[in-house]
N, CA, C and O of each residue as an XYZ file, in Angstrom:
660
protein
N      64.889    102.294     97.607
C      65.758    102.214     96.457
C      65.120    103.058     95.359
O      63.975    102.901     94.935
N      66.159    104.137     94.876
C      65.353    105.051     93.743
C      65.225    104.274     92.552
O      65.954    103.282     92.533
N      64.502    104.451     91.558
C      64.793    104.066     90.255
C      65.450    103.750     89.699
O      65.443    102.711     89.039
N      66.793    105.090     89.831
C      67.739    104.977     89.060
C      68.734    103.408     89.662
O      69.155    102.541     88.896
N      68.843    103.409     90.597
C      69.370    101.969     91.469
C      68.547    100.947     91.268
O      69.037     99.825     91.397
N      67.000    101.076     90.879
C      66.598     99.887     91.053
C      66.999     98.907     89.653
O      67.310     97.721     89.546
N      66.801    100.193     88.503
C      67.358     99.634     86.789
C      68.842     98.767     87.060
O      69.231     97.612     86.887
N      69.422    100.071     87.599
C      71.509     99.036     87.999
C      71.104     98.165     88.677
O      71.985     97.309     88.591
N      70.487     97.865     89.192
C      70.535     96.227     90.433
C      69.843     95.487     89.329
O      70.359     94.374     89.223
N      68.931     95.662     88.516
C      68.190     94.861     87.563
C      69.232     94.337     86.784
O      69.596     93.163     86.856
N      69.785     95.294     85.941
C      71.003     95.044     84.725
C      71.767     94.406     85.348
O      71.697     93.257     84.913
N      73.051     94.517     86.768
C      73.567     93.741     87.667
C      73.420     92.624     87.503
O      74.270     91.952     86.919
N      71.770     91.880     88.200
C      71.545     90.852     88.338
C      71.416     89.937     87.010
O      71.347     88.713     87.124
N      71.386     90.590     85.710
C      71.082     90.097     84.287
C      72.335     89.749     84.416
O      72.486     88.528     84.396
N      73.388     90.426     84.553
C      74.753     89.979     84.162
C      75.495     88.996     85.403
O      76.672     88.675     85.241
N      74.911     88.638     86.373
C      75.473     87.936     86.996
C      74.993     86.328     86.930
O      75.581     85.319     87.318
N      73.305     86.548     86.091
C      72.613     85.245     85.783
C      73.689     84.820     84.760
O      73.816     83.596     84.734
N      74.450     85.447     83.959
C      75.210     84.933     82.638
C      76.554     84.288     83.180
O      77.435     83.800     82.472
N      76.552     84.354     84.251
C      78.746     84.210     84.559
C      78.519     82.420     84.439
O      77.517     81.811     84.816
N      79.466     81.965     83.954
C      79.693     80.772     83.971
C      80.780     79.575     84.554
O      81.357     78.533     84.242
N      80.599     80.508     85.580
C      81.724     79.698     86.821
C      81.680     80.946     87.956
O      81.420     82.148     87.911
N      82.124     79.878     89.115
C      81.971     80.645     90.379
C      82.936     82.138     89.814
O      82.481     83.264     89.614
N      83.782     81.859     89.723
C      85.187     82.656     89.695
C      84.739     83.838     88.625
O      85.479     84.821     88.663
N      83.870     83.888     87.871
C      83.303     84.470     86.655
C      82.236     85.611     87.907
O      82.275     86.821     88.133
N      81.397     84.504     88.455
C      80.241     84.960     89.136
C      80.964     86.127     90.328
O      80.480     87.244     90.509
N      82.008     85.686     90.952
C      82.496     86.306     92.101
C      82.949     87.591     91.658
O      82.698     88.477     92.476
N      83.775     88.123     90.205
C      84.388     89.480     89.897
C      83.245     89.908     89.070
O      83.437     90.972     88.481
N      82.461     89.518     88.940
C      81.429     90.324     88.093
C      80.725     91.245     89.460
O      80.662     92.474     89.501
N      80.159     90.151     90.688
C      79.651     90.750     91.582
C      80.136     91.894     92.412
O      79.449     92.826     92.830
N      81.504     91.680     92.608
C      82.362     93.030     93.034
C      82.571     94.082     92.215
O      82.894     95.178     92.674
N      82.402     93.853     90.864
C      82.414     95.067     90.146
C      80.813     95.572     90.280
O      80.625     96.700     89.824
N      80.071     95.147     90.632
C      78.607     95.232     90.601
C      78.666     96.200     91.654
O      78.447     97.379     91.373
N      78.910     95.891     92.725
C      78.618     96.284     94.079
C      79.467     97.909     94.132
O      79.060     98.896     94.744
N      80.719     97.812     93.311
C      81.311     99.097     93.144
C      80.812     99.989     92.094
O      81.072    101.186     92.219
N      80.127     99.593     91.065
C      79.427    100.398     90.331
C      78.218    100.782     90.607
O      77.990    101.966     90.362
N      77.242    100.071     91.104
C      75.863    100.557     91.559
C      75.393    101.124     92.859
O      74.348    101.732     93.092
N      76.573    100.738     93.819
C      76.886    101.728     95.474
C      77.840    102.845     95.207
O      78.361    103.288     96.231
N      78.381    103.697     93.525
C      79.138    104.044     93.697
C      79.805    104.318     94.759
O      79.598    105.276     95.504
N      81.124    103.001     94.943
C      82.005    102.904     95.734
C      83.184    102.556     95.645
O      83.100    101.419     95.181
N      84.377    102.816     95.803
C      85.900    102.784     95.245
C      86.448    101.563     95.449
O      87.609    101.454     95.055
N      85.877    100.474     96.023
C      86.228     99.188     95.945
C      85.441     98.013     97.034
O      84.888     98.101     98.130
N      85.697     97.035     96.185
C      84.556     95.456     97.237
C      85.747     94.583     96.932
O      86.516     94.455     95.980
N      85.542     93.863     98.493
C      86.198     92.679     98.397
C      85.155     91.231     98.513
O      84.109     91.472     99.116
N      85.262     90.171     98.153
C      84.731     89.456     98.481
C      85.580     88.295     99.046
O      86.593     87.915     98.459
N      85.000     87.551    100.593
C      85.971     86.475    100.780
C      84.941     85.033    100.968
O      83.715     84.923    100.976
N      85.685     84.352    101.064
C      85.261     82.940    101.550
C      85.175     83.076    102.955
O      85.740     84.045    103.460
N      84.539     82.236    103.710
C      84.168     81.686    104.556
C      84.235     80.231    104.989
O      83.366     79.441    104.619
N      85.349     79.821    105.841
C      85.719     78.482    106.166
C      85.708     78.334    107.253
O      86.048     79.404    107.759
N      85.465     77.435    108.176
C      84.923     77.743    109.354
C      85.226     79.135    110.271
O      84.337     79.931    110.572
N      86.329     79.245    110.571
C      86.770     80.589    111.720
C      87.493     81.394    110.530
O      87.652     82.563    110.882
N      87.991     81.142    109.209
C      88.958     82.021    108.804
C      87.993     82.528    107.442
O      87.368     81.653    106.842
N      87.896     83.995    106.973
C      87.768     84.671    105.821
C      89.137     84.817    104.965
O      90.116     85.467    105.331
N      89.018     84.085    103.749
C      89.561     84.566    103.063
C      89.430     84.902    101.891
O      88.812     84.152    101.135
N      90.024     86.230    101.375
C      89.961     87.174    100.184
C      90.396     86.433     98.859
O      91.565     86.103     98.660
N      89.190     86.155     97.810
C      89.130     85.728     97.088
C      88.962     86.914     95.783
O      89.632     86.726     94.768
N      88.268     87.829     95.845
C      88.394     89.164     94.569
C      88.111     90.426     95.179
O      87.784     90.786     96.310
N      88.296     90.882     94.289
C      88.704     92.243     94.633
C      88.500     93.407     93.391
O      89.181     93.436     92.367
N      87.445     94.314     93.718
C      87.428     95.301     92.359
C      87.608     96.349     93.044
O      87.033     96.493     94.122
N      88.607     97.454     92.439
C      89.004     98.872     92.650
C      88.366     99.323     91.733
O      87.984     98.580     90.828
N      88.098    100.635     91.741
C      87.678    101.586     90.940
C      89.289    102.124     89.926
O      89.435    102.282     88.714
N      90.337    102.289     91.168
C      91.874    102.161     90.578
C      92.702    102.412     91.826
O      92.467    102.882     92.940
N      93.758    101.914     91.206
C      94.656    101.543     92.195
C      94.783    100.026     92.222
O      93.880     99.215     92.017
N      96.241     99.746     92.553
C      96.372     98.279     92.569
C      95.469     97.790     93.604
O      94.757     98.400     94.402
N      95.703     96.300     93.365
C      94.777     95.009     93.827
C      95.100     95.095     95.182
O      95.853     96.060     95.313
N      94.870     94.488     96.369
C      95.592     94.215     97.283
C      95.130     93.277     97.821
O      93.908     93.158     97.724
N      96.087     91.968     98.797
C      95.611     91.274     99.861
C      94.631     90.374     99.851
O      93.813     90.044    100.709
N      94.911     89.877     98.304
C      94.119     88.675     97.643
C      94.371     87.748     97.892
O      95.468     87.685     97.337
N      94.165     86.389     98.562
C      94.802     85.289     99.527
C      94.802     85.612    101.008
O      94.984     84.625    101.719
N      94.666     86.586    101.536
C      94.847     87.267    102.466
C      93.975     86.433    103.673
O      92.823     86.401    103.241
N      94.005     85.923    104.654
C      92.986     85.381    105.743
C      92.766     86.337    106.844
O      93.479     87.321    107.044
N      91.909     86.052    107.432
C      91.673     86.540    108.852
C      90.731     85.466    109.551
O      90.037     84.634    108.966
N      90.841     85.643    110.831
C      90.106     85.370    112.137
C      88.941     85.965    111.929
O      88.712     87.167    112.068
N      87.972     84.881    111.493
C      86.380     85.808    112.193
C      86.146     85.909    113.555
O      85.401     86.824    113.908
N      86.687     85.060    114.536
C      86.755     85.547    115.825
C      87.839     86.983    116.076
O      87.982     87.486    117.190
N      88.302     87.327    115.245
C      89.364     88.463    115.518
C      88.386     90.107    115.481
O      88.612     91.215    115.968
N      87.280     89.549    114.663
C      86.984     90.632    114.228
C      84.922     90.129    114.547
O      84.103     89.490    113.887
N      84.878     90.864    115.892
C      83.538     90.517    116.564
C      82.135     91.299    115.152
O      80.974     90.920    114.997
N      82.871     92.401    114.398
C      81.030     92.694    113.516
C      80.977     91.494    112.904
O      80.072     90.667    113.018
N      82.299     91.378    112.023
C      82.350     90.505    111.166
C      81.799     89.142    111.492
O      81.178     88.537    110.618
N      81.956     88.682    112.528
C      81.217     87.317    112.848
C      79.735     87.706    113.006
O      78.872     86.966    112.531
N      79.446     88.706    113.578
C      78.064     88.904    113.417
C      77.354     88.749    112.095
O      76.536     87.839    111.960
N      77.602     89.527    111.184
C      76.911     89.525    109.707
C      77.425     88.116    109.025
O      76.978     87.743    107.940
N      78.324     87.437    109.704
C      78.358     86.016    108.841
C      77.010     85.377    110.040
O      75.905     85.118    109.564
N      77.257     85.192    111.486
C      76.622     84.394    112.337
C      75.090     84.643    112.080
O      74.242     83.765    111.917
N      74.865     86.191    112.075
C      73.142     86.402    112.207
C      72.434     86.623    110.432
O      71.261     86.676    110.062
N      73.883     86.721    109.557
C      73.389     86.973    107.833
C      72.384     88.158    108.173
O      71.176     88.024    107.979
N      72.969     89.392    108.717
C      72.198     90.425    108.432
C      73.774     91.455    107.927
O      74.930     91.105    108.166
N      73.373     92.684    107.234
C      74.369     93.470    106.890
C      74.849     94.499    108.199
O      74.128     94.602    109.191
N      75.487     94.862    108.138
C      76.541     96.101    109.092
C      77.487     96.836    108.442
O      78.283     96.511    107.561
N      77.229     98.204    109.176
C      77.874     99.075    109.017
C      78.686     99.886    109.561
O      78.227    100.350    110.605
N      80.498    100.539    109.085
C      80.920    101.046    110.022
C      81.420    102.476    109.596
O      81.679    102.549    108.394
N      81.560    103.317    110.124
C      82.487    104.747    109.677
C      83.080    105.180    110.998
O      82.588    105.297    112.120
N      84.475    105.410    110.437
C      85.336    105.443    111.428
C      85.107    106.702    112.049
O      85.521    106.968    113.178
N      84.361    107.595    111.228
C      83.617    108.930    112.375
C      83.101    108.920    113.366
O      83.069    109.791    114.235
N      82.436    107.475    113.316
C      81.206    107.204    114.761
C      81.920    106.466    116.474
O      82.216    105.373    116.958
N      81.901    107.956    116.857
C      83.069    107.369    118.063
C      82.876    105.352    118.986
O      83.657    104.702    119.681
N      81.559    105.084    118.496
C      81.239    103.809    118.828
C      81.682    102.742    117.930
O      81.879    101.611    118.375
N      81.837    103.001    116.801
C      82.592    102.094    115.648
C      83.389    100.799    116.545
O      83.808    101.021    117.681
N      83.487     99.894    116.110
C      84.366     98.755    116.207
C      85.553     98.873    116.089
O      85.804     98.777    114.888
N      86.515     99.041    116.702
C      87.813     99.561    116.507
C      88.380     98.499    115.876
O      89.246     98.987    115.150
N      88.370     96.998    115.714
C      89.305     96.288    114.817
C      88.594     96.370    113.480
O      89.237     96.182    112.448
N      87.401     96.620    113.451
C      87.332     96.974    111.819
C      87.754     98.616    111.328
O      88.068     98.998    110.200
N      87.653     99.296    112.412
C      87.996    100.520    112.242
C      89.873    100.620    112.050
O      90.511    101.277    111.228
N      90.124    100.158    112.600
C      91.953     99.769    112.448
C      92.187     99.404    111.405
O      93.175     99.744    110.754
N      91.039     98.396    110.936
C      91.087     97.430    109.502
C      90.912     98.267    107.852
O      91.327     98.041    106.715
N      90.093     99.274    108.480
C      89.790    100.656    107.747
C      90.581    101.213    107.409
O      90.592    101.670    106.266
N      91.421    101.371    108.148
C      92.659    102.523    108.037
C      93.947    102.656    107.417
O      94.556    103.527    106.795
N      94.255    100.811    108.031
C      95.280     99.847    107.488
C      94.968     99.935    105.604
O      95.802     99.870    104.701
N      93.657    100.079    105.525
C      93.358     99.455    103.811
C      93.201    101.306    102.791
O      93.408    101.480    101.590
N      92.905    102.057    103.531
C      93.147    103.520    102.680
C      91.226    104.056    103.041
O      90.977    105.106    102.449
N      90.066    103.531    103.811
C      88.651    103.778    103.709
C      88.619    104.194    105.362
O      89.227    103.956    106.406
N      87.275    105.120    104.755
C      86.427    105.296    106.151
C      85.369    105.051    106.473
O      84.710    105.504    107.409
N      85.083    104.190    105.593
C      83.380    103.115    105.739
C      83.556    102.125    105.164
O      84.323    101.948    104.218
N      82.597    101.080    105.871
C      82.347     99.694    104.969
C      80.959     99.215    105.521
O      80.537     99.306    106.674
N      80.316     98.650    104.341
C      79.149     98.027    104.306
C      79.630     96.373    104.098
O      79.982     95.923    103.007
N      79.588     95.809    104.991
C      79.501     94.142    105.189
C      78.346     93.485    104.764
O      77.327     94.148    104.960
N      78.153     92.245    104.172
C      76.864     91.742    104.185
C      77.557     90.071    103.540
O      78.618     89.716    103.028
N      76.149     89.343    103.959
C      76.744     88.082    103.185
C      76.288     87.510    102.111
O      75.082     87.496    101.863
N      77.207     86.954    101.321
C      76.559     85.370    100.418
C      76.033     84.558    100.829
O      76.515     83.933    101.774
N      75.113     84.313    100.414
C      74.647     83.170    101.296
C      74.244     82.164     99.830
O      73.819     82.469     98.715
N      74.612     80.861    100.470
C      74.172     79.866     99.397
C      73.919     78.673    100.153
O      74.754     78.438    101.027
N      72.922     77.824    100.025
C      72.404     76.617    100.500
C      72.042     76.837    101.840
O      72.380     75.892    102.553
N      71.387     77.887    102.527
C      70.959     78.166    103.758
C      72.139     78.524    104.531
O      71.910     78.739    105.721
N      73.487     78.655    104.100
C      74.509     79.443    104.670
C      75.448     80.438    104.566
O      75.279     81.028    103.499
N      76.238     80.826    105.112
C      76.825     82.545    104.769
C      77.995     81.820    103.773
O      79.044     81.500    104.332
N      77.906     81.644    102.836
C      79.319     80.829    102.045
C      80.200     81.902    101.744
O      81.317     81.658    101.287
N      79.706     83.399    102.011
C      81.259     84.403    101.584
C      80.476     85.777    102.327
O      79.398     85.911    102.907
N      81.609     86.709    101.990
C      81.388     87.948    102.881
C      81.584     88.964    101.828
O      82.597     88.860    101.136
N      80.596     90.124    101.563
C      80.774     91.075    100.655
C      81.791     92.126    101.599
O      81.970     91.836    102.782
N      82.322     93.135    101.118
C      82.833     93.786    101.889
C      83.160     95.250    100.941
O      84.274     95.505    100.484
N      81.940     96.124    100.768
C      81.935     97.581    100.324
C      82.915     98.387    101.158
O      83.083     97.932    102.290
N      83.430     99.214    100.927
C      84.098    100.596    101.151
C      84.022    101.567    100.280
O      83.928    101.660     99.056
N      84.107    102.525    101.504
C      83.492    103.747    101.065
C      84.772    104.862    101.612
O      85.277    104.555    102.692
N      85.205    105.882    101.055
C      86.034    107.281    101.739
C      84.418    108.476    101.589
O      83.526    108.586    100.748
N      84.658    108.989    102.561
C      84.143    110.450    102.499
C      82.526    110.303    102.872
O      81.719    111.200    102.629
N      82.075    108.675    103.676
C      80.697    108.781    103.316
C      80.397    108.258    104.271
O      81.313    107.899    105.010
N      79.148    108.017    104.629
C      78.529    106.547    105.824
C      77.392    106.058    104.566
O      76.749    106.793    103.817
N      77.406    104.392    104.647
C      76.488    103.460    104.036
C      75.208    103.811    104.646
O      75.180    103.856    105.876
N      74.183    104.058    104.013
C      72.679    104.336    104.694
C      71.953    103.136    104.691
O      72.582    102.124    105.001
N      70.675    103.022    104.388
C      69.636    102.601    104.491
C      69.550    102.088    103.538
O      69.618    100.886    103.283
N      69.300    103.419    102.549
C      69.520    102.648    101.061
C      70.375    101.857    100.447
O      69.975    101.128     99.539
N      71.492    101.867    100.777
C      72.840    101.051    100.291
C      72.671     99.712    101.113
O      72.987     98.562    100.810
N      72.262    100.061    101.890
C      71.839     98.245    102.330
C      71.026     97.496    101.579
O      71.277     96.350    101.206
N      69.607     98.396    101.239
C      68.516     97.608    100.878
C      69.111     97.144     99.119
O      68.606     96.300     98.379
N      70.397     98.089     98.830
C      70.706     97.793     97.288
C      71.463     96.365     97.617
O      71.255     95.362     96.936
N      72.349     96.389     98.719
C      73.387     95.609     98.508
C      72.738     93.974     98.826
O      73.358     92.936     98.595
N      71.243     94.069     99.452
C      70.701     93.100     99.794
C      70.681     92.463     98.512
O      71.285     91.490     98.062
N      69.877     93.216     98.057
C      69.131     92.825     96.276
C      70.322     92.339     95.803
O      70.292     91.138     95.535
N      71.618     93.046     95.573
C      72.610     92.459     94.584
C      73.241     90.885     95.027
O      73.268     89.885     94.311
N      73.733     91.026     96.445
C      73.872     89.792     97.267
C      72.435     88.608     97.244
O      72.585     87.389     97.324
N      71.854     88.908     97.190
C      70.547     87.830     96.893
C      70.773     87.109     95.758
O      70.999     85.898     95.771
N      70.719     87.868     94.652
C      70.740     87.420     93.002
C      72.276     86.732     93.150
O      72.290     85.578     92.719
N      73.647     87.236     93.703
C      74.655     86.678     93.502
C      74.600     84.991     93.780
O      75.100     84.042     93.177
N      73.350     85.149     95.549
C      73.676     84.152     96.077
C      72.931     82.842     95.260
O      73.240     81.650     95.271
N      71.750     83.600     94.502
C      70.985     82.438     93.514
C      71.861     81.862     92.952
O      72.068     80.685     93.245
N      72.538     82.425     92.104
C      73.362     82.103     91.056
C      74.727     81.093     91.390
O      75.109     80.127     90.730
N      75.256     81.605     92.519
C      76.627     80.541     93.652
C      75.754     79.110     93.506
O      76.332     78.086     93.142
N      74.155     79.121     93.855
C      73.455     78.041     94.171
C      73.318     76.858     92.944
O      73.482     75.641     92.854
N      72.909     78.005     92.048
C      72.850     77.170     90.711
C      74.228     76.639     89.808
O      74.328     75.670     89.055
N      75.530     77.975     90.312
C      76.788     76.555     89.617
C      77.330     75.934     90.159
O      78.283     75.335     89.660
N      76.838     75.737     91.917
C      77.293     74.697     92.638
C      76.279     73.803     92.452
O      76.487     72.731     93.019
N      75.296     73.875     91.877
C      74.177     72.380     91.828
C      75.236     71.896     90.423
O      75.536     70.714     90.255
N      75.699     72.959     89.529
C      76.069     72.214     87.888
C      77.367     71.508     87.878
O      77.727     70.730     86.994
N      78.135     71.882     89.072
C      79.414     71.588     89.157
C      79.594     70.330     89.140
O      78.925     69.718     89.973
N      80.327     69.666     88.422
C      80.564     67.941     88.716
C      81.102     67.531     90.121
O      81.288     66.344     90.388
């Protein structure tokens, strides 16, 4: 992580210690993840047993989309991986080995990459980040950022679910 990323993940995480409700915490973090991976949009969903669903959503522009939206984590084999093993994955629809239902899923939404990774809160995957990217593949570095930002998010999920009545 260069410098210049390590300051944005710092400032990031300052502003995500401040949100004062999940719902506060959740669109701050997607705007996070699209400003400091410059990337044209994150979704974030829940996690309920077998089904993800899309809870926010930051574009860079362009309308919202497919907010409420569910899916099958069995429908979609990476995706259960990075919730099942809580490690991140990556796809670009360039790489003739790609996952074709996230790659379909790609295509359907306007991107040709996505960086997956999870929330995790109380020792479990409680939501799913979900970066996209046009014109690029997620590296090395964009993982090790998106770790850092997803870490601090997941502190913070921890601490206003301890405050919550």
């Amino acid at each position: 992580m260069g410098a210049d990323q390590s300051s944005s993940v710092a400032a990031a995480a300052e502003q995500l210690r401040g949100a004062g409700s999940v719902a506060e915490l959740l669109g701050l973090t997607a705007e996070s993840f699209v400003g400091v991976l410059d990337a044209p949009a994150c979704t974030i969903s829940r996690v309920i047993g077998d089904l993800l669903v899309d809870l926010v959503q930051h574009r860079r522009e362009g309308r919202l989309a497919r907010l409420g939206h569910g899916y099958l984590i069995s429908d979609f084999p990476l995706t259960r991986a990075v919730i099942e093993e809580r490690e991140p994955k990556t796809v670009y629809t360039g790489d003739p080995d790609a996952d074709a239902a996230e790659t379909n899923l790609l295509g359907e939404l306007g991107f040709d990459s996505l960086l997956m990774l999870p929330i995790e809160a109380e020792d479990a995957a409680w939501g799913l980040v979900e970066v996209y990217g046009n014109g690029r593949r997620f590296g090395p570095a964009d993982v090790d950022v998106a770790r850092a930002l997803a870490a601090n998010a997941g502190e913070v999920l921890e601490r206003l679910s301890r405050a919550a009545p």
